[in-house]
C-alpha positions in Angstrom: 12.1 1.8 -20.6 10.4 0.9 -17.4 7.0 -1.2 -18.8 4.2 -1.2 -16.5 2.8 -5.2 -16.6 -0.5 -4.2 -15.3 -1.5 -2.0 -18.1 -0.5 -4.7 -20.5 -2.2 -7.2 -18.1 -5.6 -4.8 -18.7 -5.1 -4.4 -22.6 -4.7 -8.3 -23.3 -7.9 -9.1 -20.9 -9.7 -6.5 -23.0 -8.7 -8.0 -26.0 -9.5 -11.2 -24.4 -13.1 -9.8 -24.6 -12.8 -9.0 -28.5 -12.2 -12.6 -29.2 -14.4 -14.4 -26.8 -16.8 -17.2 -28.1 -19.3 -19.8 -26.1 -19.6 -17.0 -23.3 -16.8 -17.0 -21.3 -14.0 -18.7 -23.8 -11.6 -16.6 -25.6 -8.9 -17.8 -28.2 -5.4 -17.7 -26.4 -3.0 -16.2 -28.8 -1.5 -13.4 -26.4 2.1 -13.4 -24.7 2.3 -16.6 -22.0 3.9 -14.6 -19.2 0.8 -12.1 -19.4 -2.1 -15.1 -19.4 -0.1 -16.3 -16.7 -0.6 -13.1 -14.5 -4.3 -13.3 -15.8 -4.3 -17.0 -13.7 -2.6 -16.0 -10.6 -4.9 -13.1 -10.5 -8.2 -15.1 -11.1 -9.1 -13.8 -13.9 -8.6 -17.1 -16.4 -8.7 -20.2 -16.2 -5.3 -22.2 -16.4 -4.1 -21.3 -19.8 -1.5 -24.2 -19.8 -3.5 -27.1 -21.5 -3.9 -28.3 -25.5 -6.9 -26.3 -26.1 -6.5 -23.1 -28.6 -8.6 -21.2 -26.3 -9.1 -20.1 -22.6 -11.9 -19.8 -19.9 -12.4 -16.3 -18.4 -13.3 -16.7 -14.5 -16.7 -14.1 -13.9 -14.6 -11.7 -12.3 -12.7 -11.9 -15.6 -15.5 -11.6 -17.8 -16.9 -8.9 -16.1 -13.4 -6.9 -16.2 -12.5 -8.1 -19.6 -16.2 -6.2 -20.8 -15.4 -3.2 -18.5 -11.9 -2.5 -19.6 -12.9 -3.2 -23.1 -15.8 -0.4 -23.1 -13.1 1.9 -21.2 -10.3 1.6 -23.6 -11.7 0.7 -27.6 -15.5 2.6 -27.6 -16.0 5.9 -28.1 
């Protein structure tokens, strides 16, 4: 099975919506590889640090609330 990382890079960043708190933070409990990704493509802050959660960049936020509406509301 061929999995496409993109689509799992758009699922996690709306779920990263879901949990967010204080704005733009969101609690950081997904797969390291895929908040990775989210970094290198600006849409998090660096994920590697001691905190439990993450900072969504405003071009992740504003992705992270699209792709949320698109995939889990009717």
């Amino acid at each position: 099975m061929e999995i496409d990382e993109d689509k799992i890079d758009e699922a996690v960043l709306a779920l990263l919506w879901l949990t967010r708190h204080n704005g733009c933070c969101a609690w950081k409990g997904f797969d390291w590889a895929t908040t990775d990704r989210l970094h290198h493509k600006g849409l998090i802050g660096d994920p590697v640090n001691k905190s439990k959660s993450l900072v969504l960049t405003d071009e992740g936020l504003r992705r992270s609330e699209e792709l949320f509406r698109q995939l889990f509301t009717r």
